[in-house]
C-alpha positions in Angstrom: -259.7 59.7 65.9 -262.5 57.3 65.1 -261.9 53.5 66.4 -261.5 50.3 63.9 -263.9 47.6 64.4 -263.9 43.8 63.5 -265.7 40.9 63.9 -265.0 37.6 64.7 -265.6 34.8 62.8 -266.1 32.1 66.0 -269.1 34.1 66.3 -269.6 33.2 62.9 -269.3 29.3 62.9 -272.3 28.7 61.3 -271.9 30.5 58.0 -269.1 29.9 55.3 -266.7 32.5 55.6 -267.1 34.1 52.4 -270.9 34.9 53.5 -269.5 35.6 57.0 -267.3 37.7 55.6 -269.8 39.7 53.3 -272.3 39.8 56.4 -269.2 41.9 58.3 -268.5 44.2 55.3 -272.1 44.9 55.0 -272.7 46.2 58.5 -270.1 48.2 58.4 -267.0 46.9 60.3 -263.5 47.9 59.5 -261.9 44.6 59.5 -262.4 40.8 60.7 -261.1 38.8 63.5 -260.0 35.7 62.0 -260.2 32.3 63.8 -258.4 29.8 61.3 -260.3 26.5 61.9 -261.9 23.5 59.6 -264.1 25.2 58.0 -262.8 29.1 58.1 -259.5 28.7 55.7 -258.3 25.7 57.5 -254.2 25.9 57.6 -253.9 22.0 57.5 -255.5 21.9 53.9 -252.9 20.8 51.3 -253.7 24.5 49.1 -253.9 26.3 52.8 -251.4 29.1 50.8 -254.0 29.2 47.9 -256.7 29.6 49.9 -255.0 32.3 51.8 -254.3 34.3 48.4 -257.9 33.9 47.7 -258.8 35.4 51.1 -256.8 38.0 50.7 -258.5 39.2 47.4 -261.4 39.1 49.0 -260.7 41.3 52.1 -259.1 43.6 49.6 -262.6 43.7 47.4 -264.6 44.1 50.7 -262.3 46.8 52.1 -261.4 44.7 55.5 -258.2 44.4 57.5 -257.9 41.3 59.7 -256.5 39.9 62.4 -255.7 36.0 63.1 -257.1 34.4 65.7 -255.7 31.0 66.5 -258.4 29.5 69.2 -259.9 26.9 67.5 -260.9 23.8 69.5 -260.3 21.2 68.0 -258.1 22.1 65.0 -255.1 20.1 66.2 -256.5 17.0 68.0 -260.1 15.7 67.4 -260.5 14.1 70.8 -258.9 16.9 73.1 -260.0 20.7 73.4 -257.5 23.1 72.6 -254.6 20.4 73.0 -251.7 20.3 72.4 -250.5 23.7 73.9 -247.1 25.2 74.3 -247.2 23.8 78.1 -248.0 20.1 77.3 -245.9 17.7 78.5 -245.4 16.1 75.2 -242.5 17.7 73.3 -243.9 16.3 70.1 -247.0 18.0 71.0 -245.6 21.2 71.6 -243.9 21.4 68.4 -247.1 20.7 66.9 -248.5 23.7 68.5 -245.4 25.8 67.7 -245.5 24.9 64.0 -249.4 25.5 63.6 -248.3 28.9 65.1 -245.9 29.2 62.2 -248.6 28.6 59.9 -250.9 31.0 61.1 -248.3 33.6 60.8 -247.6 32.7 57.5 -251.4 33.1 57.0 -250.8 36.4 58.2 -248.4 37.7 56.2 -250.1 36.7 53.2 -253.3 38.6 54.2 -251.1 41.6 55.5 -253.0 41.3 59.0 -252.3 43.4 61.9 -251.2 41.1 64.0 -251.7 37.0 64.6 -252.9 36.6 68.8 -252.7 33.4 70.9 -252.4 32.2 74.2 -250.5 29.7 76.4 -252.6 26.7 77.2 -253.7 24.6 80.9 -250.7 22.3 82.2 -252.2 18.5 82.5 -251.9 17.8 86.4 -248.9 16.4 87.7 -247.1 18.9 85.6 -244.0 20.9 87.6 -245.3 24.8 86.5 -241.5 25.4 86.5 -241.0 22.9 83.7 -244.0 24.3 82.0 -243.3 27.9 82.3 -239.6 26.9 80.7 -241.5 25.1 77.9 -243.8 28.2 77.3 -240.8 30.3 77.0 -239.2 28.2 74.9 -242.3 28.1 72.2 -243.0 31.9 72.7 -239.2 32.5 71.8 -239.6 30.3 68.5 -242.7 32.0 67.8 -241.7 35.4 67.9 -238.6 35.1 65.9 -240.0 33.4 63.5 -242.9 35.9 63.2 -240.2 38.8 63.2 -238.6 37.7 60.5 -241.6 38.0 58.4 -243.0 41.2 59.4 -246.3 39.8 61.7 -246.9 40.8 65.4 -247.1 38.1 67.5 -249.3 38.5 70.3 -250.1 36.3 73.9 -253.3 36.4 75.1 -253.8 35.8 78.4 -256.5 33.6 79.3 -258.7 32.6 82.5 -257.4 29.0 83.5 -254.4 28.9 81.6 -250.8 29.3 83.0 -250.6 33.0 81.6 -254.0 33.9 82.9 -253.4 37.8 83.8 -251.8 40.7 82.7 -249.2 40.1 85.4 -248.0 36.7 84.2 -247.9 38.5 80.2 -245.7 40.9 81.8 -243.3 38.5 84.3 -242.6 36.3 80.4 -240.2 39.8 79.5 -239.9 38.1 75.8 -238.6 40.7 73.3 -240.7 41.4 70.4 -244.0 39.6 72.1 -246.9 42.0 72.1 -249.9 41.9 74.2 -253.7 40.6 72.7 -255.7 42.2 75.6 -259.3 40.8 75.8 -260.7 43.4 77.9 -263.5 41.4 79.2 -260.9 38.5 81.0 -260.2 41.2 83.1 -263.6 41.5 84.5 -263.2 37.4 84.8 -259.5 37.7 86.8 -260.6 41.0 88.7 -257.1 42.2 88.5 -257.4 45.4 86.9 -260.3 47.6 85.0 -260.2 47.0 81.4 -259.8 51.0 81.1 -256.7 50.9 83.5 -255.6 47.9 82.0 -255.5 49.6 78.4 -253.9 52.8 80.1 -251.1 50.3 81.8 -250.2 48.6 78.8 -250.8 51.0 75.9 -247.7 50.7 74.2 -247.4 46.9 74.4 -250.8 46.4 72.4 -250.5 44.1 69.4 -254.6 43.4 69.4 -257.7 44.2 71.6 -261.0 42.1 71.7 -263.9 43.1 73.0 -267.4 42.3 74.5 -269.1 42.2 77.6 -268.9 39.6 80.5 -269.6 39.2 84.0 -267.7 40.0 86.8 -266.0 36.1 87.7 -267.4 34.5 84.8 -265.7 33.1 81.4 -269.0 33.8 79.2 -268.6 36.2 76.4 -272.1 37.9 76.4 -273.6 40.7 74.1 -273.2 44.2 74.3 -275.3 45.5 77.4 -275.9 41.8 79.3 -273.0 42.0 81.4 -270.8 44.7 83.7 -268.6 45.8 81.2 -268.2 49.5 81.0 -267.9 49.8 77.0 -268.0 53.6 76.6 -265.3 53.6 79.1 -262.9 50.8 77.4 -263.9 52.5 74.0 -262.8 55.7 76.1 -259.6 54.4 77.1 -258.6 53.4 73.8 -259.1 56.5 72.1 -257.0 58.3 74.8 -254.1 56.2 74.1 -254.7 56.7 69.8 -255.2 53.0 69.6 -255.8 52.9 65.4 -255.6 49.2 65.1 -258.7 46.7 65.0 -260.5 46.5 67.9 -262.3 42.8 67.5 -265.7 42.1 68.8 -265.8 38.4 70.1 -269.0 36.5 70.8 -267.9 33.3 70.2 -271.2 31.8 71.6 -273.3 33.5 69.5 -273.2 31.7 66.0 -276.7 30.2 66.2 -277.5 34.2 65.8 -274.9 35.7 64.0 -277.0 36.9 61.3 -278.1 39.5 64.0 -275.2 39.4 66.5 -273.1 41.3 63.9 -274.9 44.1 62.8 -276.5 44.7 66.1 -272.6 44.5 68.1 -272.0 47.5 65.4 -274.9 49.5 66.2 -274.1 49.4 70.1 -270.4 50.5 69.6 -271.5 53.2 67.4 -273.9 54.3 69.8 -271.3 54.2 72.5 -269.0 56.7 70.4 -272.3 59.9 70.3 
């Protein structure tokens, strides 16, 4: 079977995301990864569900699936990075978090995407991580039922830092229905498993998988051949198990380039598969 790639459009930032999303069809990619923010089909925006049809029409023209990405900085508050979470101490906070979560998987069904991935968030110090974990579950359980009911994957990322950081914690949440979005290259960040063992080990909990290379220990999303990722073998791994959904390339740091970034990431995966 021959693997599905997308692009993300974090690693995009720079471009509208029409031309963002021409500059991934044209290179070849199956699909695209993506991140709802200001300025990439923003789901605050009074016609968000207009918008949403339009997108769709043009993913169908271009021949893309997607996925939704929902990491945006600072979508939801201006003066805070990534806040409010599911874990923060404010319940009207949460609910905001909780009900953009809604609204991307509203997004989703309306583009018919593969699945809608997002993560946990950092508990503010002073916060009991029994209290937080209760609040996490709490969310995840409104987010999953709600995203059953239309038909969308919801998926938890874990994520270096946050209170589900590794695969372990994904697995010790035991919420029905919630799938896994595995970004191989936090695994090289955590050291708790190889991403091939990891996609082995959780095969048939996979709702999404991103991709790109890091370092071993650090949180820096790096290009294709600058870090110790062993991409032929993750690209191995998921073959073995049949995985035909997207497989998202994420280079969130590299919109200043993206022009290049996107065919180039192409090219190396391609090159990876003779």
């Amino acid at each position: 079977m021959s693997l599905r790639f997308a692009y993300n459009t974090n690693g995009a930032a720079n471009h509208r995301l029409d031309d963002a999303l021409s500059l991934i069809a044209e290179a070849g990619y199956d699909g695209v990864a993506l991140t709802l923010d200001i300025h990439h089909l923003d789901p605050f925006a009074e016609d968000w569900a207009r918008q949403a049809e339009r997108v769709r029409g043009r993913l169908y023209s271009l021949g893309l699936g997607s996925v939704i990405e929902t990491g945006a900085r600072f979508l939801l508050d201006p003066r805070a990075k990534h806040e409010p979470t599911l874990v923060t101490a404010d319940a009207a906070g949460r609910a905001r978090r909780v009900a953009f979560l809604h609204r991307a998987v509203d997004i989703a069904a309306i583009l018919g995407s593969e699945a809608v991935s997002f993560w946990a968030g950092v508990p503010k110090p002073g916060v009991d991580p029994a209290e937080a974990r209760g609040w996490l579950r709490d969310g995840l359980e409104q987010v999953v039922a709600y995203a059953a009911e239309r038909r969308v994957v919801a998926a938890l990322e874990p994520e270096p830092g946050m209170l589900v950081e590794t695969l372990d914690d994904y697995a010790a949440l035991d919420v029905p229905g919630l799938r896994l979005a595995l970004d191989t290259g936090h695994c090289l960040v955590t050291q708790e498993r190889e991403p091939a063992a990891a996609i082995r080990e959780f095969a048939d909990r996979l709702g999404t998988v991103a991709i790109e290379d890091m370092a071993r220990g650090s949180h820096i999303h790096l290009p294709f051949g600058e870090g110790d990722m062993d991409i032929a073998g993750v690209l191995d791994a998921l073959e073995a198990i049949h995985f035909d959904k997207l497989v998202c390339v994420e280079l969130s740091r590299e919109s200043h380039r993206a022009d290049r970034m996107i065919p180039d990431s192409l090219a190396y995966l391609r090159e990876c598969r003779r």
